[in-house]
TITILUM-133260 format. One line per 8 residues: number of its first residue (from 1); their letters; for each residue x, y negated, z negated of N, C-alpha, C, O. Coordinates in steps of 0.001 Angstrom, whole numbers, always signed. Atoms other than C-alpha are relative to their C-alpha. Last residue first. Example, Ala and Ser with C-alpha at 12.3 -4.5 7.8 and 13.67 -1.06 7.14 Angstrom:
<pts>
2) sa) -820 +1190 +60 +13670 +1060 -7140 -770 -1090 -730 -261 -2198 -899 ~ +890 +1190 +0 +12300 +4500 -7800 +900 -1200 +0 +1936 -1181 -665;
</pts>
This chain:
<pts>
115) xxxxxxxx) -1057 -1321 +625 +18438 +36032 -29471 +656 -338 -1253 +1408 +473 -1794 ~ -950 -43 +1108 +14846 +34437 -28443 +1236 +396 -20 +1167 +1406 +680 ~ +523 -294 +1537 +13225 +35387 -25173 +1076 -235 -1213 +2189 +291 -1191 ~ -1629 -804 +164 +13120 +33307 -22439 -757 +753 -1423 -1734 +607 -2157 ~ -236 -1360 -1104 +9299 +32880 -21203 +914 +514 -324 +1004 +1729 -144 ~ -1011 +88 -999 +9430 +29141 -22617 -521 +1250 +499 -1363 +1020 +1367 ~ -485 -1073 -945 +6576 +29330 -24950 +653 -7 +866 -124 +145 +1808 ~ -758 -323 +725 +5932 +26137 -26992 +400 +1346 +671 +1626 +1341 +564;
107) xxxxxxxx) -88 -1355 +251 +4343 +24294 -24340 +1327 +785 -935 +2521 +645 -673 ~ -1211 -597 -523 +3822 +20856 -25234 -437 +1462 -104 -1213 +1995 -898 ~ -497 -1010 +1291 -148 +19851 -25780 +1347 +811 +953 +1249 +1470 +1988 ~ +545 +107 +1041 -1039 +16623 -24190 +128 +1156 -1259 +31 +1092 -2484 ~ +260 -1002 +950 +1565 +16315 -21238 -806 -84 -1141 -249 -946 -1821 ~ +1364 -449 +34 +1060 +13023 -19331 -81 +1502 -282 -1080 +2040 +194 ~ +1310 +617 +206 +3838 +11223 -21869 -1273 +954 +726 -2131 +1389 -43 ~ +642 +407 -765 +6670 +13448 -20267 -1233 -346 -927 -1968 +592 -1235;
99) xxxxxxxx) -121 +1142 -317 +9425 +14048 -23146 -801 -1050 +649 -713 -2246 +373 ~ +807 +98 +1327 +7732 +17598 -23964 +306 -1641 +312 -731 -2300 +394 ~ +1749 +167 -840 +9202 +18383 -20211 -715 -719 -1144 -1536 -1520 -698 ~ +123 +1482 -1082 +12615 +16696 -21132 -1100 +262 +410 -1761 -575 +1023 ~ +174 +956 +468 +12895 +19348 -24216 -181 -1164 +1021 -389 -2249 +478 ~ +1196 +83 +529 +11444 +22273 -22265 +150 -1369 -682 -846 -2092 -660 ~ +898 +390 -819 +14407 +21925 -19672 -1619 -269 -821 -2485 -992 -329 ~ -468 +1490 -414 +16948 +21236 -22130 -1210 -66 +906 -1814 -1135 +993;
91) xxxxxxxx) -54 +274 +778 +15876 +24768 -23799 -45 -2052 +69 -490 -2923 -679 ~ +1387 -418 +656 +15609 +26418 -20799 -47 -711 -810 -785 -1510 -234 ~ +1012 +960 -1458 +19122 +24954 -19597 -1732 +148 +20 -2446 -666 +605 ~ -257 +1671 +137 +20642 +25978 -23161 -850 -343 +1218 -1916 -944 +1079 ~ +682 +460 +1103 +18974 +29383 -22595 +11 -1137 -392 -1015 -1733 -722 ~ +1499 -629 -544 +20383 +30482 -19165 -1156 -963 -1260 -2093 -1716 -992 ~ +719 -1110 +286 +24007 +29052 -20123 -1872 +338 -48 -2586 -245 -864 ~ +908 -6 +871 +25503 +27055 -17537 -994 +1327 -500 -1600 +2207 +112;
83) xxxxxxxx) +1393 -625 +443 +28022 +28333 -15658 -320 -506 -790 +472 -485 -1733 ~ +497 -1084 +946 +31057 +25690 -15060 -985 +420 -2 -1832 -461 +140 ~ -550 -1427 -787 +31704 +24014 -12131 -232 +809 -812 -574 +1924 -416 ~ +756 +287 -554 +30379 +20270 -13281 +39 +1720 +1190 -469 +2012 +2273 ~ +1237 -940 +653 +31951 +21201 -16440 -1103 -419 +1336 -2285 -505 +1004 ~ +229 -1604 -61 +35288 +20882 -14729 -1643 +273 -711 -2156 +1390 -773 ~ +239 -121 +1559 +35365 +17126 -13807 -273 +1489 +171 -783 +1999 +1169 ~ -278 -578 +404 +36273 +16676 -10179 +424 +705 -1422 +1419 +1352 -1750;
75) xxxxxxxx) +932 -1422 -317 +33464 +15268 -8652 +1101 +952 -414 +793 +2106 -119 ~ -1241 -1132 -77 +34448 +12497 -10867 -469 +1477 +565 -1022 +2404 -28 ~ +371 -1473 +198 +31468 +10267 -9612 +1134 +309 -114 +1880 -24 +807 ~ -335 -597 -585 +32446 +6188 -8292 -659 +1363 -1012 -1398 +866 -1862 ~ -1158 -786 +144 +30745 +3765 -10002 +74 +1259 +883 -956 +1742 +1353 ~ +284 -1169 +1218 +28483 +1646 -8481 +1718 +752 -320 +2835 +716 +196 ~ -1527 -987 -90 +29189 -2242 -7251 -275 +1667 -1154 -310 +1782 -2379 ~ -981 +96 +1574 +25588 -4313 -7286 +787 +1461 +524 +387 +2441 +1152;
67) xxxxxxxx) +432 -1227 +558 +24870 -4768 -3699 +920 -391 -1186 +1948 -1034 -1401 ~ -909 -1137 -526 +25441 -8243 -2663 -926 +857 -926 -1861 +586 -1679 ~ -920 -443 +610 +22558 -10959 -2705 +766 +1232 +180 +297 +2031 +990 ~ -523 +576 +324 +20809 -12461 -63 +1306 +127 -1090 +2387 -460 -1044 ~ -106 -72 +1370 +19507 -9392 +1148 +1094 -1198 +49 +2095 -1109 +760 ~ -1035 -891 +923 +19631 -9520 +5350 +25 -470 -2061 +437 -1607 -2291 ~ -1155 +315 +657 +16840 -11198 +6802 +904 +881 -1376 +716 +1311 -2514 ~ -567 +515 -1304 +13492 -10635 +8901 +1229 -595 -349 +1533 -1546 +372;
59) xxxxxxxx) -801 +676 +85 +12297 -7983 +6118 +814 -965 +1031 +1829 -410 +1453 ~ -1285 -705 -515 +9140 -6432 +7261 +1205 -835 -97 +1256 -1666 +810 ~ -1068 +1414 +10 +5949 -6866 +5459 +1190 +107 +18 +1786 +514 -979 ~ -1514 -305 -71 +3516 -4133 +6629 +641 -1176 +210 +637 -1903 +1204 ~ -929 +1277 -743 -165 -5102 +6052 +1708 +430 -118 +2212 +360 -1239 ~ -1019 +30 +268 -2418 -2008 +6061 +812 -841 +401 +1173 -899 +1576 ~ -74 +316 +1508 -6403 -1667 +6042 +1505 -147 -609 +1577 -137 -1838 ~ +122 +1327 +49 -6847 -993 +9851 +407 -893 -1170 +746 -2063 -987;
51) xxxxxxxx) +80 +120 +1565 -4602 +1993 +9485 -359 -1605 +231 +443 -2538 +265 ~ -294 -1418 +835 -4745 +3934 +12815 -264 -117 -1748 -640 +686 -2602 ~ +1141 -656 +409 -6518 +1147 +14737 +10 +964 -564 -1009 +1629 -754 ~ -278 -1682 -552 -3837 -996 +13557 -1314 +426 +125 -2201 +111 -669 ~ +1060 -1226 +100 -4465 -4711 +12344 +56 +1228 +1060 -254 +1101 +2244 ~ +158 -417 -1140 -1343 -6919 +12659 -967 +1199 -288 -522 +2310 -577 ~ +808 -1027 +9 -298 -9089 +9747 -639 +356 +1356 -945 -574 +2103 ~ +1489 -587 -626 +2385 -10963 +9914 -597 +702 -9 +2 +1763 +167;
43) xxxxxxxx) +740 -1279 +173 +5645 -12197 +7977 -1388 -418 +780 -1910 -1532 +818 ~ -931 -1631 -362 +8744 -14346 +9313 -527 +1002 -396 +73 +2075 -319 ~ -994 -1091 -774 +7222 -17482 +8443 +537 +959 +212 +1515 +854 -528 ~ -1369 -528 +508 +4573 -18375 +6833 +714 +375 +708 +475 +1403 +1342 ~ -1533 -995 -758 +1908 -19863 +8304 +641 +5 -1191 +554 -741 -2166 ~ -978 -221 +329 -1514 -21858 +6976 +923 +1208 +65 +606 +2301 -406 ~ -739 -1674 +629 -4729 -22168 +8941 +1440 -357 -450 +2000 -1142 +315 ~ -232 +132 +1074 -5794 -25604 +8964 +295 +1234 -498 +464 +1647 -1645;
35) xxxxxxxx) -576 +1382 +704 -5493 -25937 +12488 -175 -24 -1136 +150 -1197 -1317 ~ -1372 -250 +107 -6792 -22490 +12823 +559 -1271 +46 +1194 -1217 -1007 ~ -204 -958 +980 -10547 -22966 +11219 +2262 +127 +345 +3146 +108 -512 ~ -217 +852 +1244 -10570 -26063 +13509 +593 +1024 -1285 +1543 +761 -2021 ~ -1129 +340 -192 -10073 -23930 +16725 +387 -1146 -1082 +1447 -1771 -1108 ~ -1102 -212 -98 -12460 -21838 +15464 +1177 -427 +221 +2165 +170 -208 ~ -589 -258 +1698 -14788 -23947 +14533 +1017 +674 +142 +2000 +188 -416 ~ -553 +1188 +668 -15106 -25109 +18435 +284 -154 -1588 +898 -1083 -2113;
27) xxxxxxxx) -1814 +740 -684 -14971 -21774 +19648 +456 -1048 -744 +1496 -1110 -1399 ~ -1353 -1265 +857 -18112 -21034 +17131 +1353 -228 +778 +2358 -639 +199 ~ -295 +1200 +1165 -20435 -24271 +18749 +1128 +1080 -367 +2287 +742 -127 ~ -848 +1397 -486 -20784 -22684 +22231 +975 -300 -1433 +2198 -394 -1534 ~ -915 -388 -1219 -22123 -19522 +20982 +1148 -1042 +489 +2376 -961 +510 ~ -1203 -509 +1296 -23934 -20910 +18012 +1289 +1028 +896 +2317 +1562 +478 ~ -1104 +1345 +664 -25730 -23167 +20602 +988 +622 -1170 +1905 +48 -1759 ~ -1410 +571 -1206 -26235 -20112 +22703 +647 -779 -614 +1872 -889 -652;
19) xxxxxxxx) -943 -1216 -484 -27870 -17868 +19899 +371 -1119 +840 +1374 -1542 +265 ~ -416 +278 +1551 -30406 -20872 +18660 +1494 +300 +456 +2391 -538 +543 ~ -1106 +1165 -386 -31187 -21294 +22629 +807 -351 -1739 +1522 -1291 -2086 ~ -1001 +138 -1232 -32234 -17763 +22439 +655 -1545 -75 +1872 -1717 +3 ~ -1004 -1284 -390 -34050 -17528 +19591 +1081 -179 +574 +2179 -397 +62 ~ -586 +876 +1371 -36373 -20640 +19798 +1327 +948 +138 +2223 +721 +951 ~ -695 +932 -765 -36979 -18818 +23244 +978 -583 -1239 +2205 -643 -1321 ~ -1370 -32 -542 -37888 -16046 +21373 +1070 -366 +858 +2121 +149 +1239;
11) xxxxxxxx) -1383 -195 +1086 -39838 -17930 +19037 +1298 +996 +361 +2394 +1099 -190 ~ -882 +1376 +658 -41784 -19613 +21748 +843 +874 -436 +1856 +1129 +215 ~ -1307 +555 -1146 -42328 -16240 +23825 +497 -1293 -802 +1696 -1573 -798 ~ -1411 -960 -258 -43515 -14563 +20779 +814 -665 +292 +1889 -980 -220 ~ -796 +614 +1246 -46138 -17648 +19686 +1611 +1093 +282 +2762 +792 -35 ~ -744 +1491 +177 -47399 -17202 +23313 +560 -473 -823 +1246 -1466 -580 ~ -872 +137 -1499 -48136 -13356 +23057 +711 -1511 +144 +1915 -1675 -50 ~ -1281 -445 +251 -49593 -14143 +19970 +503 +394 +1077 +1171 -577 +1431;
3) xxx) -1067 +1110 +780 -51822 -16327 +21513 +1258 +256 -1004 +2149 -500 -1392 ~ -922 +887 -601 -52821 -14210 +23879 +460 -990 -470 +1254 -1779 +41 ~ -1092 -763 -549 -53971 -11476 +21527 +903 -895 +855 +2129 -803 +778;
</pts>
């Protein structure tokens, strides 16, 4: 019994001065680990405790290139005032749903009815 008692205290001495020298010694990797750390400029990562798991990369410069030039809208074209008819827009609306790839069987039943 007292000699395990004495093999304890060695190995948790062993232990202990293992734990300090890796105490001491870790600063000194660290400050090697960042001398060969590589930068970028003008992005960082900043761990949140809301969203540890999210790097937000925030533009620190205006778009090099211009906006591409849009066209203007005739907002005064008349069919943009006109009633549409109930059935054509049913009809347009089933053909652009059937259009959607994650559909597997189109619905052939609108709801309108025929005339």
């Amino acid at each position: 019994m007292a000699d395990i008692r004495k093999t304890a205290k060695v190995v948790l001495r062993v232990l202990a001065l293992v734990g300090l020298q890796l105490m001491l010694l870790n600063p000194a990797q660290a400050d090697q680990e960042e001398a060969n750390r590589l930068a970028v400029e003008g992005i960082s990562a900043s761990l949140g405790e809301d969203e540890p798991r999210v790097l937000y990369i925030l533009p620190w410069q205006a778009p090099s290139l211009p906006k591409r030039p849009r066209a203007d809208l005739n907002d005064e074209a008349p069919e943009l005032v006109r009633p549409v008819d109930p059935v054509v827009l049913e009809r347009h609306r089933l053909f652009r749903e059937n259009l959607n790839p994650l559909i597997l069987s189109p619905v052939g039943d609108s709801g309108l009815a025929e005339q």
